[in-house]
C-alpha positions as CSV (number, residue, x, y, z in Angstrom):
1,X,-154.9,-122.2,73.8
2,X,-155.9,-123.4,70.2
3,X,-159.0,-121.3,68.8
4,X,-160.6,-122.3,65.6
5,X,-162.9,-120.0,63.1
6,X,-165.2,-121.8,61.5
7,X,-168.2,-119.6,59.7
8,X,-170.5,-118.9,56.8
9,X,-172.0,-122.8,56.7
10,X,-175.2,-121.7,54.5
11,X,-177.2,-124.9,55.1
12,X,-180.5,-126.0,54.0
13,X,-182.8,-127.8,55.6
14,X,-182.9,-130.4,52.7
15,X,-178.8,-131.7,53.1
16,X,-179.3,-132.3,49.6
17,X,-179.9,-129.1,48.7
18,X,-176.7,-127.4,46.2
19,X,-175.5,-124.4,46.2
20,X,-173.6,-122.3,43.2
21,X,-170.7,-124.4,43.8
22,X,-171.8,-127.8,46.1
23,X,-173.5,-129.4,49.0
24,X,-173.5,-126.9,51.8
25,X,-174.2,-130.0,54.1
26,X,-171.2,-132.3,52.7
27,X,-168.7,-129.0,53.3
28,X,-170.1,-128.3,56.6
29,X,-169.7,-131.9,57.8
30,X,-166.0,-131.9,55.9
31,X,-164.7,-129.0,57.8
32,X,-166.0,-129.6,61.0
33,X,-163.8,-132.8,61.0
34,X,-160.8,-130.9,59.3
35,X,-161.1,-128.4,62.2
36,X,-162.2,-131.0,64.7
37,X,-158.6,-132.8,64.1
38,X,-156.6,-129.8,64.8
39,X,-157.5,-130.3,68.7
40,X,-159.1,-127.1,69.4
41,X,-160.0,-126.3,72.7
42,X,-162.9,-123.8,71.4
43,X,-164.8,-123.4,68.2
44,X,-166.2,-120.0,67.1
45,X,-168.7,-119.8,64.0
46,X,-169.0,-116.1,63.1
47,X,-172.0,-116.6,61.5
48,X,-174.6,-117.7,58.6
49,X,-175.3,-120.7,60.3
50,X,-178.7,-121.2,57.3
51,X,-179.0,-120.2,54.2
52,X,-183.0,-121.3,54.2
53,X,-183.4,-119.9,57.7
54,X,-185.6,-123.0,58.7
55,X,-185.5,-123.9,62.0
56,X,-184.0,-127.4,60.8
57,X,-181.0,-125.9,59.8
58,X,-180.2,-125.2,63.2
59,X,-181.0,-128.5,64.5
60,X,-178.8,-130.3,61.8
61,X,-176.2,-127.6,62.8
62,X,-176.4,-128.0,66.4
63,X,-176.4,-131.7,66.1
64,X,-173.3,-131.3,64.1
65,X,-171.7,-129.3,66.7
66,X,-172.2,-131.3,69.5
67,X,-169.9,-133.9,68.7
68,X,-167.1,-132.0,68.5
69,X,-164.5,-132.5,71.5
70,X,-164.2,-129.1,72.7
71,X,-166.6,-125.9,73.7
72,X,-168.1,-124.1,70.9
73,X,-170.0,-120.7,70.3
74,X,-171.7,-119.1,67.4
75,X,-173.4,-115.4,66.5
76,X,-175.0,-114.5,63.6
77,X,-175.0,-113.2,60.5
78,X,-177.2,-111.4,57.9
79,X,-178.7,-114.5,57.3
80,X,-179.6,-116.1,60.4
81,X,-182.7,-116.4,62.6
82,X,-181.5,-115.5,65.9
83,X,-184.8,-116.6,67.8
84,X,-183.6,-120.4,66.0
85,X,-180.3,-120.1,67.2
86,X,-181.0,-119.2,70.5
87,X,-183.6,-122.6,70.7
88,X,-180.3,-125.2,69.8
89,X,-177.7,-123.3,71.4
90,X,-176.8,-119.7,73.8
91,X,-175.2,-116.9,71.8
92,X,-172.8,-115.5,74.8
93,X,-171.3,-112.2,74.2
94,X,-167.9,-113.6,76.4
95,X,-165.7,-116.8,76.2
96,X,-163.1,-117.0,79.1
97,X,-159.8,-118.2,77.2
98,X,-157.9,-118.3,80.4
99,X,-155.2,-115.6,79.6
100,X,-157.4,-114.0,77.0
101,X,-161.1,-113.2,76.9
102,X,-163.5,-113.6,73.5
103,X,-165.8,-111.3,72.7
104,X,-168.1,-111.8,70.7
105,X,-170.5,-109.3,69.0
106,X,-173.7,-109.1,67.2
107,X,-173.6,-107.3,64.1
108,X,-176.7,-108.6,62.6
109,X,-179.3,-105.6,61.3
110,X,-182.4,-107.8,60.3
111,X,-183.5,-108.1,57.0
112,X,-180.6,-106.1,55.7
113,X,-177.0,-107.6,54.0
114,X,-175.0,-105.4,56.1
115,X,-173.9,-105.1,59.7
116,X,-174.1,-102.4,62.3
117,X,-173.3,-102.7,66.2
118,X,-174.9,-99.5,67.4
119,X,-174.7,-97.0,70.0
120,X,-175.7,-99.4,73.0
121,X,-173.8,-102.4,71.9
122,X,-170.8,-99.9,71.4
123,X,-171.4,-98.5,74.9
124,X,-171.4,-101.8,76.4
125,X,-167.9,-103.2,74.4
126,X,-166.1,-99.9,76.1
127,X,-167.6,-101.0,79.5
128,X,-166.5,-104.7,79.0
129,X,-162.8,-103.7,77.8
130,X,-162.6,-100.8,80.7
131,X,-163.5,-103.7,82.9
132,X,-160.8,-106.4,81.9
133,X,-157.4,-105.7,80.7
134,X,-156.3,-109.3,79.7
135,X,-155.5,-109.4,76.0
136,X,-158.9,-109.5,73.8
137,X,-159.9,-111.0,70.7
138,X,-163.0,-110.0,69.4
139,X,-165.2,-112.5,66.8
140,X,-167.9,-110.3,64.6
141,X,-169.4,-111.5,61.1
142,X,-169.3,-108.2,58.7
143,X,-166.0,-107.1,58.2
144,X,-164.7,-104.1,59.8
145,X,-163.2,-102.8,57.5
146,X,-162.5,-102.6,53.5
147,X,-161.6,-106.0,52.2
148,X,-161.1,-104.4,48.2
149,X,-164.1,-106.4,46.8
150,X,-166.5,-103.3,46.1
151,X,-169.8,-105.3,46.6
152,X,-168.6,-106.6,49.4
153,X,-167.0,-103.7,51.5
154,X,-170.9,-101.7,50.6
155,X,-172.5,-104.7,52.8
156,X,-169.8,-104.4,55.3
157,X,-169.9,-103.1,58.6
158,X,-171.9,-99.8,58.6
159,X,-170.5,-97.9,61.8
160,X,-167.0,-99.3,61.5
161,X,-165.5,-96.0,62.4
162,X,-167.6,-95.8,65.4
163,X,-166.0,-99.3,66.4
164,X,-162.4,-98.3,65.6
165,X,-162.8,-95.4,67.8
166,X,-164.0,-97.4,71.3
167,X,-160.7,-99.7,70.0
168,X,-158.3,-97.0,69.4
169,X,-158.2,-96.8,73.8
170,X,-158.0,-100.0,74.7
171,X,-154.3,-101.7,73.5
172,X,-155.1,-105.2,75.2
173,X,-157.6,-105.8,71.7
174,X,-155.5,-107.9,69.7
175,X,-157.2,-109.8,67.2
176,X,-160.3,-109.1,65.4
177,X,-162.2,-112.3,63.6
178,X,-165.0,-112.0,61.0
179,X,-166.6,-113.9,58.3
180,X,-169.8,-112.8,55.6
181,X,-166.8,-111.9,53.0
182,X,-166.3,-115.9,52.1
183,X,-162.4,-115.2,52.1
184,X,-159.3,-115.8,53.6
185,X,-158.2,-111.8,54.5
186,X,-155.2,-110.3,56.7
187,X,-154.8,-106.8,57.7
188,X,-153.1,-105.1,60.5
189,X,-154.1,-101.7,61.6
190,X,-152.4,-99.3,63.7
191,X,-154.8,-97.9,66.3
192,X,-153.8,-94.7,68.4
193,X,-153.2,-97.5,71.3
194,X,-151.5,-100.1,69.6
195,X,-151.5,-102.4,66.3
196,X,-155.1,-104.7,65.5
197,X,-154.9,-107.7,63.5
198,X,-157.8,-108.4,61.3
199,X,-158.4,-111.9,60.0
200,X,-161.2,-112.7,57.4
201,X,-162.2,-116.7,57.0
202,X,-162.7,-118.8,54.1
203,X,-166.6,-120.1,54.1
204,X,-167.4,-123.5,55.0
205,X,-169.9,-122.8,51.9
206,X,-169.0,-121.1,48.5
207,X,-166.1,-118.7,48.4
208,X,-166.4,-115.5,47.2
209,X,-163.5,-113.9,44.4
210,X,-161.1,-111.2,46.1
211,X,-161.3,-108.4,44.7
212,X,-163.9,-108.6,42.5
213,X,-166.0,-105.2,41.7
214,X,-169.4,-107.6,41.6
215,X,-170.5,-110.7,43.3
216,X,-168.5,-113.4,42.0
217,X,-168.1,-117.1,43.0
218,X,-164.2,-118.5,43.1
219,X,-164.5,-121.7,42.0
220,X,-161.2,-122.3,42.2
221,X,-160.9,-122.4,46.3
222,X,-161.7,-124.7,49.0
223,X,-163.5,-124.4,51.7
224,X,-161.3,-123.8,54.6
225,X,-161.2,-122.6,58.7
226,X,-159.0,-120.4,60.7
227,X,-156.8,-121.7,63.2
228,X,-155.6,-119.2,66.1
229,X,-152.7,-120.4,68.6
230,X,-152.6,-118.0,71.9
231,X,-149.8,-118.2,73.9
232,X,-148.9,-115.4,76.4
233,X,-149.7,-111.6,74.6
234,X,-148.9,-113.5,71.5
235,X,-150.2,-115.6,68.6
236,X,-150.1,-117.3,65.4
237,X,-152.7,-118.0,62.8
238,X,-153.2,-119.7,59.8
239,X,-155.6,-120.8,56.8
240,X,-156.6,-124.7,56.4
241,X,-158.3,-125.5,52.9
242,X,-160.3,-128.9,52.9
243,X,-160.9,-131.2,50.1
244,X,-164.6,-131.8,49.3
C-alpha cells in the first residue's frame, strides 16, 4: 500500500497569480504529476487547499484531483473554507488502507493561524482507536509538536498535549502526517505505549526556512511530497523534491 502526502497548495483563483517565490498553480499541477507517477494507491492533502479562499480555488483543485489514478482525501487547514471544500469533494475522518486505517482529523480553529482538535474531537479519536486495533496512521495539518522554527511551533497545534495523551494508550498509532510548517520534518517519539513517528511535508507552495526564529521563505528548496510505503506493521517513507 503506497500513500502519498501532498499539502499546503495555496492557490488562487487567478492561476496566474505569484506567490513570494512562484506560481502556486504551475507547482500544484507539477507535483501532482511527480506524485501521480509514483503509483499511489491513495492521495492525502493535509491541508491549505487556497490561499484566496475563493470558491474557484476549490474547483481548479478538485478538477486537478480528479484525474489522478487512485482515491484521494483532503482536510483543512488555517486557511481553508471548509463549507467550499465540502461542495467539490467529502472531507472523511477514515480511509480504510486494508491492513491499516487513516485517520484523518480536523485541526482547523477558524479565523486563527493555529490548530486545536478539542475535547469532542479528542473524545471521538479514543473511541475510534478503542474500536479498531489495526495499525493507524493519523493525517492532521498543524504540527503536533515543536518543529524548532519559533514562529512556527507558536501557530502550532494548541492542545498537543491533550492529543499525546489519548495516543500514549493506544500502540497500534504509528505514523502521524502533517503539513502548515512548509517543511520536510522527522521525529520519533516515545509514547508510554510504544514509539510515534512524526513526518512534516514540504509545501506544494513556498517553503518555509527550518529553524528560523521569524517567518522566513527558503528559496533555496523545491517543492516536494511525501511518499509512505505500508507493508505489514511496517513502513518506509521518504521526501520527493520537484523541479518547477
Amino acid at each position: 500500500m503506497r500513500l502519498v502526502q501532498i499539502t499546503d497548495a495555496h492557490l488562487h483563483a487567478d492561476v496566474t497569480t505569484r506567490s513570494r517565490a512562484g506560481v502556486p498553480w504551475l507547482h500544484f499541477q507539477r507535483v501532482l504529476a511527480a506524485a501521480a507517477a509514483e503509483r499511489p494507491d491513495v492521495i492525502v492533502v493535509t491541508g491549505d487547499i487556497s490561499q484566496d479562499e475563493t470558491a474557484a480555488s476549490y474547483t481548479l483543485a478538485k478538477e486537478a484531483l480528479a484525474g489522478l489514478p487512485c482515491p484521494w482525501f483532503w482536510l483543512p487547514g488555517n486557511h481553508d473554507q471548509v463549507e467550499f471544500m465540502c461542495a467539490e469533494h467529502p472531507l472523511l475522518d477514515e480511509v480504510d488502507l486494508q491492513q491499516w486505517r487513516l485517520l484523518l482529523l480536523n485541526t482547523q480553529v477558524p479565523g486563527q493561524p493555529f490548530g486545536e482538535l478539542g475535547s469532542e474531537q479528542l473524545m471521538a479519536l479514543t473511541t475510534r482507536l478503542e474500536e479498531d486495533d489495526r495499525p493507524t496512521l493519523i493525517a492532521m495539518h498543524h504540527p503536533p509538536v515543536d518543529v524548532g522554527a519559533n514562529w512556527m511551533d507558536a501557530i502550532g497545534l494548541q492542545d498537543r498535549e491533550a492529543f499525546w495523551q489519548v495516543l500514549s494508550a493506544y500502540p497500534q498509532v504509528k505514523v502521524v502526517l502533517f503539513g502548515h510548517a512548509h517543511q520536510a520534518y522527522a521525529q520519533h517519539i516515545e509514547a508510554a505505549a510504544g514509539s510515534v513517528s512524526v513526518y512534516g511535508c514540504p509545501a506544494m507552495s513556498d517553503q518555509f526556512m527550518p529553524g528560523a526564529d521569524v517567518f522566513t521563505i527558503d528559496e533555496a528548496s523545491r517543492p516536494g511530497y511525501r511518499v509512505v510505503d505500508l507493508n505489514g506493521e511496517q513502513w518506509d517513507t521518504w521526501v520527493e523534491r520537484v523541479d518547477v
